[in-house]
N, C-alpha and C positions, 0 to 999 in steps of 0.2 A: 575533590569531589566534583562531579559532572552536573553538568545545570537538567541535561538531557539525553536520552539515549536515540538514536536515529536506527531505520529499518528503510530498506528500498524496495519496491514493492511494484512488479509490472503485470497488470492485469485487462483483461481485455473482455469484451463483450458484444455480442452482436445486433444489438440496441442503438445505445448511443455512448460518445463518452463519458456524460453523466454516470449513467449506470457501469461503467467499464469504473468510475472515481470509485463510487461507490460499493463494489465488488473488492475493491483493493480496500476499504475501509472496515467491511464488513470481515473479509479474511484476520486483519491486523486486530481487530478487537476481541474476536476466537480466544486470542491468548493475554495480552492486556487492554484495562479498559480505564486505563489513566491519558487515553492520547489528547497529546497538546493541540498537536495541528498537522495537516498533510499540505506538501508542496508538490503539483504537481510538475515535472521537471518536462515532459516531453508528451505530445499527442501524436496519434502516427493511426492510418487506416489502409488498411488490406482490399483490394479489388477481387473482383473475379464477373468475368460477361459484363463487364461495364456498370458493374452495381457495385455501392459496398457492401463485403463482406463479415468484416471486425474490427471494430474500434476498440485500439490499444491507446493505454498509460502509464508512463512511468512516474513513480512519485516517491517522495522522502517521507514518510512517515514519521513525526516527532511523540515522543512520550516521557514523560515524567519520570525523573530517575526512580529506580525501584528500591523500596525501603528494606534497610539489611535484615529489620524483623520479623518480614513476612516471606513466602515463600511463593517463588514466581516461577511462573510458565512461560518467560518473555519469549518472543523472538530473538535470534540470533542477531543481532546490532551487526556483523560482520559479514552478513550472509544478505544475496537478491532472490528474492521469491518472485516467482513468474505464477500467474495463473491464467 
C-alpha cells in the first residue's frame, strides 16, 4: 500500500513566482483535493528587452493515496503537466 501518490507539475506565470506556485496548485486540485504538500523542485525566469517576461516552476505535488471506494479523477502520478 502507498503512503502517497506524487504528480509533477510545471507552471508558469507572468506575475510572480508566487502566482506561477499557485497556478500549479490551483491546476492539481481541478481533479484531486486531498493534496498533502507541494515541493517546489526548481524556479527558472524568461527574459525578453531586459525585463522579465515569465516566471516558471517546477513542483512535486503530494496527495493522499486514493480510497479504493470512491471513484477518482486523479492525475496521472506518471505523467508532467506543463501549463
Amino acid at each position: 500500500m502507498r503512503n502517497a501518490d506524487e504528480t509533477e507539475i510545471s507552471a508558469t506565470s507572468e506575475i510572480s513566482f508566487d502566482d506561477a506556485v499557485k497556478r500549479g496548485i490551483a491546476f492539481a486540485t481541478r481533479t484531486r483535493r486531498d493534496i498533502q504538500s507541494a515541493w517546489v523542485q526548481e524556479q527558472t525566469l524568461t527574459q525578453r528587452d531586459g525585463r522579465i517576461d515569465k516566471f516558471c516552476v517546477s513542483m512535486t505535488v503530494t496527495y493522499a493515496p486514493a480510497r479504493a471506494d470512491r471513484k477518482s479523477t486523479r492525475l496521472n502520478s506518471s505523467h508532467r503537466y506543463h501549463l
